[in-house]
N, C-alpha and C positions, 0 to 999 in steps of 0.2 A: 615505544615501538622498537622493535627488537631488528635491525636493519636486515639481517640474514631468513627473518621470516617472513619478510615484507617484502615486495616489490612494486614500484610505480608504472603505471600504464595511463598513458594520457586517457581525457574524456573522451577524444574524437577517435581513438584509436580503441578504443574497447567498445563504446559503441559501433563502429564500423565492421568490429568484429561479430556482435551480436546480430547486426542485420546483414551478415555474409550467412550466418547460422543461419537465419530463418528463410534467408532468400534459397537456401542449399537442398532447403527439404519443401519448397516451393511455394513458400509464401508468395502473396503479392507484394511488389514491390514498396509500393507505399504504404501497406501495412507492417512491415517489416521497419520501417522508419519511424512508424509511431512508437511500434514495442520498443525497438532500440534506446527510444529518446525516454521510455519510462522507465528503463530498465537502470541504466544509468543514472539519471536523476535520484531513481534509491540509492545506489552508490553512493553519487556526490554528496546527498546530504546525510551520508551516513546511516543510511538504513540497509544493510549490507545483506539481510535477513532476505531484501527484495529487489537485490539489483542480479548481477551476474548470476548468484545462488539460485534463479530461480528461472535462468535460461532454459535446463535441461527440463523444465514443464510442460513450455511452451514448445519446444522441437516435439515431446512427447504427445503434446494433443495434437498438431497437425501431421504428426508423422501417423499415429493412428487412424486422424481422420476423423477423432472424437470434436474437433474443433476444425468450421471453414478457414480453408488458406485464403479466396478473394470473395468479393460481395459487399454488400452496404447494408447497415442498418435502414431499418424498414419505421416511419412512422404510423402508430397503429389509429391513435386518437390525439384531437389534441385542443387547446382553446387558448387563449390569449394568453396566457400564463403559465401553461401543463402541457405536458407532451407525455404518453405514454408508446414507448417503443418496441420493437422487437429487434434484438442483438443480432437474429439468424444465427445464432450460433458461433458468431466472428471474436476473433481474441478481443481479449476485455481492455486493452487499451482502445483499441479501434472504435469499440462500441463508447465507451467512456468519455473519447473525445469526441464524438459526433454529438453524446447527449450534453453537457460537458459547453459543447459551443453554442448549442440550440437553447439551453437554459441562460446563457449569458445576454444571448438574440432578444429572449422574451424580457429577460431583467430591464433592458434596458428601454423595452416599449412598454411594458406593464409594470416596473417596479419590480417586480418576483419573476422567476422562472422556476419550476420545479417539475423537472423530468424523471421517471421511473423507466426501469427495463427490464423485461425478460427474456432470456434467452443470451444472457452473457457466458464470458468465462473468468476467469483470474484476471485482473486490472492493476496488480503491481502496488504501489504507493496509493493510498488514497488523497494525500497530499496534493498528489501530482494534480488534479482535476479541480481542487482546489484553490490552488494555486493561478490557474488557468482565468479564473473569476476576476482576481486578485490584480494580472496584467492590466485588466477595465475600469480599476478602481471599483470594484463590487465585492462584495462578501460572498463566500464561494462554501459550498457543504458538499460534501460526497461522504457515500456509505457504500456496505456490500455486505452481501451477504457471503457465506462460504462454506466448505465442506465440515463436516462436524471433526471438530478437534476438544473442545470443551465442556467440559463438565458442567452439569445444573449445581446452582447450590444443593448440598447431599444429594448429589448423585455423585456416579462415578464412571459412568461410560460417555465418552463423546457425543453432545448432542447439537448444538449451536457450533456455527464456525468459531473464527476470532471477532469475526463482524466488527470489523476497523471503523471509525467514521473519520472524518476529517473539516477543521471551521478556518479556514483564512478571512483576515478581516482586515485593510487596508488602515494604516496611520501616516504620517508626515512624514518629508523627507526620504521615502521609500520604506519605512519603517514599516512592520507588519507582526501582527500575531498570527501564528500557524500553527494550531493543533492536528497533529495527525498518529492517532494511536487505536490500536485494538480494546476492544473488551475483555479479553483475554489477559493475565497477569501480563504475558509475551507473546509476541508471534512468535508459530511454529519453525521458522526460518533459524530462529536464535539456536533454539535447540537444536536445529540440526547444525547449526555452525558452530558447538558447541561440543557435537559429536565426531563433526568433521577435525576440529581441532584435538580430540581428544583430553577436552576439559571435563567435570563435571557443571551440573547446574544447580542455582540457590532454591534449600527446600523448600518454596513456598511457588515454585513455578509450575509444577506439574504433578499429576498421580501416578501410581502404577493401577493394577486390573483390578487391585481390592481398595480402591480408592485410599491406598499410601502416600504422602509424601517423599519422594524421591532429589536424586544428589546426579544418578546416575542416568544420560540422557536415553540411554539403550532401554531403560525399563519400563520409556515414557507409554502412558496408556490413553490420558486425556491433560491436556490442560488446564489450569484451574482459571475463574473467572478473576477478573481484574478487583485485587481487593485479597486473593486469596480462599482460605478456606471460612465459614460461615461466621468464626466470631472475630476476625477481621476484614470482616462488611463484604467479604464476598459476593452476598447476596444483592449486593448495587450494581457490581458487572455485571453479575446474571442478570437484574434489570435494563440494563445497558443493552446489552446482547440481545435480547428480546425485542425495546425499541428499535433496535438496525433491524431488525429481520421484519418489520411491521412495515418498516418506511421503504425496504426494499421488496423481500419476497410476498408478503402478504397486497402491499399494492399494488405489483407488476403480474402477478399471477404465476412467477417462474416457482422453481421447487424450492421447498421450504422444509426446516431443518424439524426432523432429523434426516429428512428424504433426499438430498443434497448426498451427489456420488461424494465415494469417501475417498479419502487423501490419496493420491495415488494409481486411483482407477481409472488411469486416460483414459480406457478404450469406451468409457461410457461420456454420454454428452452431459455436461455438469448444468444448463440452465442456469444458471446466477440470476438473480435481478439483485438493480444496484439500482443509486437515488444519486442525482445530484439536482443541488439547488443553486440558482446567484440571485443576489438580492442587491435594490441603488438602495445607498445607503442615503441619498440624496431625495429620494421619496419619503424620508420623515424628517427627525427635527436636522435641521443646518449644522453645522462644525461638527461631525462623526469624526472625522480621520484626527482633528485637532482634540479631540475627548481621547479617543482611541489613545495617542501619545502620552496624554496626561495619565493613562491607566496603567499603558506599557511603564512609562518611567517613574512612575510612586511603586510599582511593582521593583522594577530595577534595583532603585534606588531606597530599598529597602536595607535597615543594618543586617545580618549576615549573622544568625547562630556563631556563636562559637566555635573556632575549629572549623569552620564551613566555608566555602569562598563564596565570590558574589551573588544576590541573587539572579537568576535568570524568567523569560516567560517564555510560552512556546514557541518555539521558530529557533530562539537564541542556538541552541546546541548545534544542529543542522546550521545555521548562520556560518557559526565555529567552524565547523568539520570544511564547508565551501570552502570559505578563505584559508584554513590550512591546506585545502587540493590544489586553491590556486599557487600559493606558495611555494610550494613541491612539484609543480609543473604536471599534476596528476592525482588520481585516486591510487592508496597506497593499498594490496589484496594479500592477504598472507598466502604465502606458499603452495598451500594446497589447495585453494582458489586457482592459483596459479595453471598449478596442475591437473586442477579441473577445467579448466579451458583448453590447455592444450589437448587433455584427451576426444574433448571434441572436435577439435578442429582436425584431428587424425581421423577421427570416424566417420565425420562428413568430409575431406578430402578439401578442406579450405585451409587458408593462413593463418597460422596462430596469431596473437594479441602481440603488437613488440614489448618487448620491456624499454622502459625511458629510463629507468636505476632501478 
């Protein structure tokens, strides 16, 4: 890291920035504190694609009006185990964690909780909801659906979101596996930060409009699916992506892809349905979390390719990135991060972020 392109802003200080943002264009105040707290959390653990970078989405939908500033998620149906809700339209953290803690409710009187929604919006990390599980000692799954960025196998226009899912699974010691990734090669976040940096990006991430492989993020047309283009198995994310979109919009009854407003279009109400699941790991066989470690560390503890460092399993990276934020007294945002925060905080007439180095 390059110190003149970087600068540190503490956690509590860039979130408190975020939720002066939302509170400034009239959010409710406690919902403004959940965004805050998701927004960040992408930071901290290094998902940078969906932390700060994706502020000026959420100012955009309630500044439109395409998304409620106050209200509560509505349950619509529901049985010992399942909850089917309505988001009313409330930012997709809000909605997320109200489903999110009702699925944890039931996990832990029925064994399973498995909640769907319609009528969400963008929920940040899908990790984050996952994680949430996690806190209970429970195994935690969240999905979503989203606006189309991705390409089918041979095709070439945007059809499928990135349709992230995410599986937290509790082990020893605080120890944990935490998958949380898109169906997409990349989230579209990357590429814009990408663009924002004035980098190019790796040809196997996206198309342009004649379903090319591209370098240049400015030409980007669709996404390619996780796997890439068809003879390096492509065609698995596209099944991938297809599953999220069954568990979410095809359950919840919200809009479904291609019909999901496109990137961009605040002023239209986007409908998401999302899925989150918790599961007691303790409703089947005994020692889960003590198997769990033994998986985690024969993974670990595996010898290392050549030229390769250690191995890792999901969680570990993010693990990595926390403990260097704590270290550094902060999350460190390159420059025009920077920059882009303070131009908000000129536009909406609030306090910039301080810098801490």
């Amino acid at each position: 890291m390059e110190s003149m392109s970087y600068q540190i802003i503490s956690r509590n200080e860039i979130q408190s920035f975020m939720k002066r943002a939302m509170i400034a264009v009239g959010t409710n105040i406690s919902h403004a504190e959940i965004l805050s707290d998701v927004l960040v959390a992408g930071d901290y653990r290094g998902h940078f694609s969906h932390g700060l970078n994706r502020l000026e989405l959420y100012l955009e939908d309630i500044t439109t009006k395409a998304c409620k500033a106050d209200g509560e998620p509505t349950v619509l149906k529901e049985s010992a185990a399942t909850a089917w809700v309505d988001g009313n339209n409330l930012l997709g953290p809000v909605v997320g964690k109200f489903c999110m803690n009702l699925a944890i409710k039931k996990a832990k009187e029925s064994g399973i909780g498995w909640v769907v929604a319609k009528g969400s919006n963008h929920f940040g990390i899908a990790g984050y909801y996952s994680l949430l599980a996690l806190e209970h000692n429970l195994m935690g799954m969240s999905f979503t659906n989203a606006s189309p960025l991705m390409a089918t196998t041979r095709g070439k226009e945007p059809f499928f979101g990135t349709n992230p899912m995410s599986l937290s699974a509790p082990a020893n010691n605080g120890d944990s596996y935490v998958l949380d990734m898109a169906t997409s090669v990349v989230a579209l976040g990357k590429v814009e930060l990408a663009d924002r940096k004035g980098e190019s990006i790796p040809n196997n991430w996206a198309i342009d409009k004649d379903g090319e492989q591209i370098t240049d993020p400015k030409k980007l047309n669709a996404l390619l699916p996780l796997g890439g283009v068809e003879k390096s198995s492509g065609y698995k994310g596209y099944g991938l992506a297809m599953m999220v979109e069954v568990f979410t919009a095809i359950l919840s009854g919200s809009a479904v892809a291609p019909n999901v407003r496109k990137w961009g279009d605040n002023h239209i109400t986007a409908n998401l349905g999302q899925c989150f699941i918790a599961i007691n790991p303790g409703s089947f066989a005994p020692g889960f979390n003590g198997r769990m470690s033994d998986l985690i560390d024969s993974c670990r503890n595996q010898e290392p390719a050549a030229g390769q460092p250690n191995v890792l399993v999901a969680g570990d990276p993010e693990r990595q990135h926390m403990e260097k934020c704590d270290t550094q007294g902060g999350i460190a945002y390159h420059i025009n991060q920077i920059d882009f925060a303070n131009r908000i905080a000129s536009r909406l007439n609030i306090e910039a972020p301080k810098i801490l180095k």
